[in-house]
C-alpha positions as CSV (number, residue, x, y, z in Angstrom):
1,X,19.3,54.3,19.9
2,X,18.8,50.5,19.5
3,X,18.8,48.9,16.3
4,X,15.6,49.4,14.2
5,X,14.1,46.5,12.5
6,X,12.8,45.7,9.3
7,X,10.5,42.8,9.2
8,X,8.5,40.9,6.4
9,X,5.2,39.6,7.2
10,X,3.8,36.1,6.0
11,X,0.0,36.1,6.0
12,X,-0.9,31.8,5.5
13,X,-4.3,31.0,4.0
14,X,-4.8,27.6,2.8
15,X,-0.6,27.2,2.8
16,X,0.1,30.1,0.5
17,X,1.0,33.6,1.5
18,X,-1.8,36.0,0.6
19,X,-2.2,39.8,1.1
20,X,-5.4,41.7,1.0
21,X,-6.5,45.5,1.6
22,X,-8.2,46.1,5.6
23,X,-8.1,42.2,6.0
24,X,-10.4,41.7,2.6
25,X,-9.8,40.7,-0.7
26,X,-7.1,38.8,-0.3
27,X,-4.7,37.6,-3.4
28,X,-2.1,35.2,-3.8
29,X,2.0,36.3,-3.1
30,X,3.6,33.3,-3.7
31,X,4.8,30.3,-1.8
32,X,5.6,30.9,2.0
33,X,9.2,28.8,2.0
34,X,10.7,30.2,-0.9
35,X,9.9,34.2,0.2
36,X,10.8,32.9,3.8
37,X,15.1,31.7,2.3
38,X,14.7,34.9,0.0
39,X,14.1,37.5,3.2
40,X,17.0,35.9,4.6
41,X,19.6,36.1,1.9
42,X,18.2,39.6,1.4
43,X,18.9,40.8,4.7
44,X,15.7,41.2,6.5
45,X,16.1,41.4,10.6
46,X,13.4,39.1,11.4
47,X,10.2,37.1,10.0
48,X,6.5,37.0,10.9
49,X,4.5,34.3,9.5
50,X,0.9,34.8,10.8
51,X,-1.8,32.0,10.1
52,X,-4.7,34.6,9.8
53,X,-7.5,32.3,9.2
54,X,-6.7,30.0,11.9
55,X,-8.8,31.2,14.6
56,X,-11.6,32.4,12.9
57,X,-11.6,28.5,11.2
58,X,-10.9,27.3,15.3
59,X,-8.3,25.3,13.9
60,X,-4.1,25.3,15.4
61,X,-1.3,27.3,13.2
62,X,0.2,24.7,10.3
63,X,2.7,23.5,12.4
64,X,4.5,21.8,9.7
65,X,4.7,24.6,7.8
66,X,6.4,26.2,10.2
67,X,9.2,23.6,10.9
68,X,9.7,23.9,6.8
69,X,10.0,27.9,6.9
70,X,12.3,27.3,9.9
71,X,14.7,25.4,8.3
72,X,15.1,27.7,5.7
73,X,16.0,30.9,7.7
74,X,18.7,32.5,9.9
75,X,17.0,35.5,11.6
76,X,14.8,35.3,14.4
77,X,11.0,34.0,13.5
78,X,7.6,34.9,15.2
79,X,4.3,32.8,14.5
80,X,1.3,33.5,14.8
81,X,-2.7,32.6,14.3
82,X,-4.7,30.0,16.2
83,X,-2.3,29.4,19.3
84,X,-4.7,29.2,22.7
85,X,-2.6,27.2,25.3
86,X,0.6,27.1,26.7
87,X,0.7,23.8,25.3
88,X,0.6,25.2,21.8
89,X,3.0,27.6,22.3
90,X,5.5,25.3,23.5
91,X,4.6,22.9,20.2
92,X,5.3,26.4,18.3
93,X,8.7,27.1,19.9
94,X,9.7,23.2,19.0
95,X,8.8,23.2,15.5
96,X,11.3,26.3,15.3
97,X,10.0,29.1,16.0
98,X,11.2,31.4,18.4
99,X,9.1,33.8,19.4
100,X,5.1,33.6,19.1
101,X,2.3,36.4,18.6
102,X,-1.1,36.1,20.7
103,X,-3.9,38.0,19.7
104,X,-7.7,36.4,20.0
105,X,-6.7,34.0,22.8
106,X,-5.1,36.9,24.7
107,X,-8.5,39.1,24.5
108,X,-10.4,36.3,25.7
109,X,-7.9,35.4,28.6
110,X,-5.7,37.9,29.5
111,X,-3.8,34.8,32.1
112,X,-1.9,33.4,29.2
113,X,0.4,36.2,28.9
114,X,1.1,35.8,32.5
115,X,1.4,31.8,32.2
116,X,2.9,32.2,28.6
117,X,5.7,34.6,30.2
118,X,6.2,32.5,33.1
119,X,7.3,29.4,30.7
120,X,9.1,30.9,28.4
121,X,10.3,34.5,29.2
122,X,8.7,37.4,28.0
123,X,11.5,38.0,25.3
124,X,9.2,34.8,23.4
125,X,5.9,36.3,23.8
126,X,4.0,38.8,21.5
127,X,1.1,40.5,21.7
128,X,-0.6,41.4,18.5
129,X,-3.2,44.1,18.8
130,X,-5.4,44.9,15.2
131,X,-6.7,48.5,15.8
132,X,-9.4,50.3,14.2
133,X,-10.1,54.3,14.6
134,X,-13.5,54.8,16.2
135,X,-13.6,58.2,17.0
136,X,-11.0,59.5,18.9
137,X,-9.3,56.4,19.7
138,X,-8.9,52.9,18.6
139,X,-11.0,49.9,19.0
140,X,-9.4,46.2,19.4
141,X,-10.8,43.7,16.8
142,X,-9.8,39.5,17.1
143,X,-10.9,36.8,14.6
144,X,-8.3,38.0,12.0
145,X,-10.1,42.0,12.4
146,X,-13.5,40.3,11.9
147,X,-14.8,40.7,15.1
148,X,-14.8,44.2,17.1
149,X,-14.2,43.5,21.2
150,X,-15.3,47.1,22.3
151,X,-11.9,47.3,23.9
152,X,-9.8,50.2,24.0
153,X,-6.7,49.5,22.0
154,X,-4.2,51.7,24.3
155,X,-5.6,50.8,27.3
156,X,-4.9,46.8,26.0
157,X,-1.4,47.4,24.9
158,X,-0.5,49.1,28.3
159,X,-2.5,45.7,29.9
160,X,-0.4,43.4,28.0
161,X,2.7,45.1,29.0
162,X,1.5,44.3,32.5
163,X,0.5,40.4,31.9
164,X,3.9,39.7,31.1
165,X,4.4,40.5,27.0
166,X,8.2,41.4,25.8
167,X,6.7,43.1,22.5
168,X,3.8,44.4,20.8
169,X,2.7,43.9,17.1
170,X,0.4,46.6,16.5
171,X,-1.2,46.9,13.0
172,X,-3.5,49.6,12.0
173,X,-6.6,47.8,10.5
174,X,-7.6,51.4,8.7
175,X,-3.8,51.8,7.0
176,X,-3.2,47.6,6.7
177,X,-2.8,47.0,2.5
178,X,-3.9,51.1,1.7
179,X,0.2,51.4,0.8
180,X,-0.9,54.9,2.7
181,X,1.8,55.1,5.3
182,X,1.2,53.7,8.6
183,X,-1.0,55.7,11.2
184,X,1.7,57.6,13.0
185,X,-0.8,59.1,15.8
186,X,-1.5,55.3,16.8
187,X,2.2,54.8,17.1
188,X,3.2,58.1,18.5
189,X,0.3,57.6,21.4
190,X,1.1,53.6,21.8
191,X,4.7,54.8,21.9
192,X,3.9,57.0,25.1
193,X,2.5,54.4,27.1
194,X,4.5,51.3,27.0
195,X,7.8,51.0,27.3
196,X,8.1,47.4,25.5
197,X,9.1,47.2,21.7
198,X,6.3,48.2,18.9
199,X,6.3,46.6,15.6
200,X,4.6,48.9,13.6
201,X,2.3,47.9,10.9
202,X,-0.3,48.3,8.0
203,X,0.5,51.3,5.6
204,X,3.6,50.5,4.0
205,X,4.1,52.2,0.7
206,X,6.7,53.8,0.4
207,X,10.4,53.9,2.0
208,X,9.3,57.3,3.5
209,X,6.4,55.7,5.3
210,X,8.7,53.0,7.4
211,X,11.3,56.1,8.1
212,X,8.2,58.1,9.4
213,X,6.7,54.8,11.2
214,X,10.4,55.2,13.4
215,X,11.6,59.1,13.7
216,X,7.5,60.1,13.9
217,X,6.0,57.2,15.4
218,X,8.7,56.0,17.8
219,X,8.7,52.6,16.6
220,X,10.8,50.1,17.1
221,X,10.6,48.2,14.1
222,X,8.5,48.4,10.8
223,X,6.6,45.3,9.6
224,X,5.3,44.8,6.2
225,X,4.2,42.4,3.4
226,X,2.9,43.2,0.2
227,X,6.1,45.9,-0.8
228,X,8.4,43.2,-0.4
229,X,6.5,40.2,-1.9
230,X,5.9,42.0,-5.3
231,X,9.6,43.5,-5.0
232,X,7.7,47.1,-5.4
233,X,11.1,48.0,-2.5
234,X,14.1,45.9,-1.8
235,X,14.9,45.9,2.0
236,X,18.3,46.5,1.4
237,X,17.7,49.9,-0.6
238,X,15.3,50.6,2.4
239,X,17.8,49.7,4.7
240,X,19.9,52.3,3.0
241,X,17.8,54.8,3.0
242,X,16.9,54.6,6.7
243,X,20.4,54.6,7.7
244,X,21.5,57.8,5.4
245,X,18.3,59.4,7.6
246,X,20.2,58.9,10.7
247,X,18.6,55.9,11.8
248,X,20.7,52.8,13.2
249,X,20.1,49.7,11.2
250,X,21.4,46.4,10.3
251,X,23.1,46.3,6.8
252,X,23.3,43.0,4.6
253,X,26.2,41.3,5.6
254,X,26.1,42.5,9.1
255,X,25.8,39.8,11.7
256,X,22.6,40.2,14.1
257,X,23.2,41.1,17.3
């Protein structure tokens, strides 16, 4: 079994990092650069920093912002929010980043994950899915969850896996900010049908939730924000605690492979 990876999440509004409950009420967690150095030293495996008002403001990600962040960190950094063209991927990747999440732009045209891929390996391309339970099964919504497609989540995440994307980041928009564990029949039936990574997220409340999110849901990494902000779990205790559950992980002071 690979590696499992724990992953703080940086949701941007206005510059700050904010965190809200389903995608509403958001409040303020502090100051993106200094959590950014203090998820390194603390032994997090990678960083998401996701601009989540970008594209419903149709504005590009704060570039600068991220060239700050990555200048700060070690571990490998996705971005996120606002990115529509190859070009502004490539202006993501420059400023430091080095992998990048697609989500509206993807929805709207599917070719830049096969153009995206193309330019800069699949291993660099992300597609983030926000799913909502209606019914049965799970609806796609873009615009930062604001906007319902009428798409059926699965049947996207298995598309995207086609176009040309090396990973998924799939948050539950139900679970995201509840603290209520994630929704483990999302993963376990995502999980079925691609063979890619999934970053699981939306739910995290507890250590028992991201052990779950991995021995239930099959994930292959667990993403999450406001636990590790507010220091309600330290990743390294969680860290522990995964590992004395059986399941492989990469302890502080461990290089990354």
């Amino acid at each position: 079994m690979l590696t499992k990876r724990i992953i703080p999440c940086l949701d941007i509004k206005d510059g700050r990092t904010v965190k809200g409950v389903n995608f509403i009420s958001l409040r303020d967690a502090g100051d993106p650069v200094e959590l950014a150095r203090r998820y390194t030293n603390e032994g997090a495996d990678e960083l998401v920093f996701l601009d989540i008002t970008a594209t419903k403001e149709k504005r590009k990600t704060l570039v600068k912002l991220v060239t700050e962040i990555a200048k700060e960190i070690s571990i490998p950094f996705t971005v996120g929010g606002g990115i529509r063209s190859v070009d502004e991927i490539e202006e993501i990747l420059k400023a430091g980043a080095d992998k990048v999440s697609l989500n509206s732009s993807i929805v709207r045209d599917p070719s830049l994950l096969i153009r995206a891929s193309e330019a800069f390996g699949s291993q660099a391309i992300v597609a983030a899915v926000d799913a909502k339970r209606k019914g049965n099964s799970w609806e796609v919504y873009v615009k930062g969850g604001s906007e319902p497609t009428g798409i059926d989540a699965i049947e996207w995440m298995t598309k995207t896996e086609k176009l040309g994307a090396g990973e998924i980041l799939l948050t539950s928009m139900d679970r995201d900010g509840t603290k209520s564990g994630f929704d483990l029949d999302l993963l376990k039936t995502v999980n079925k049908t691609v063979r890619i990574p999934v970053i699981a997220s939306g739910g995290a409340g507890t250590i028992q939730h991201c052990i779950d999110a991995v021995t239930i849901g099959n994930s292959d990494a667990v993403l999450a924000a406001s636990i590790f902000h507010f220091r309600e779990i330290e990743i390294e205790n969680l860290k522990e605690e995964m590992a004395q559950a059986g399941i492989p992980v990469r302890l502080l002071n461990q290089p990354i492979n």
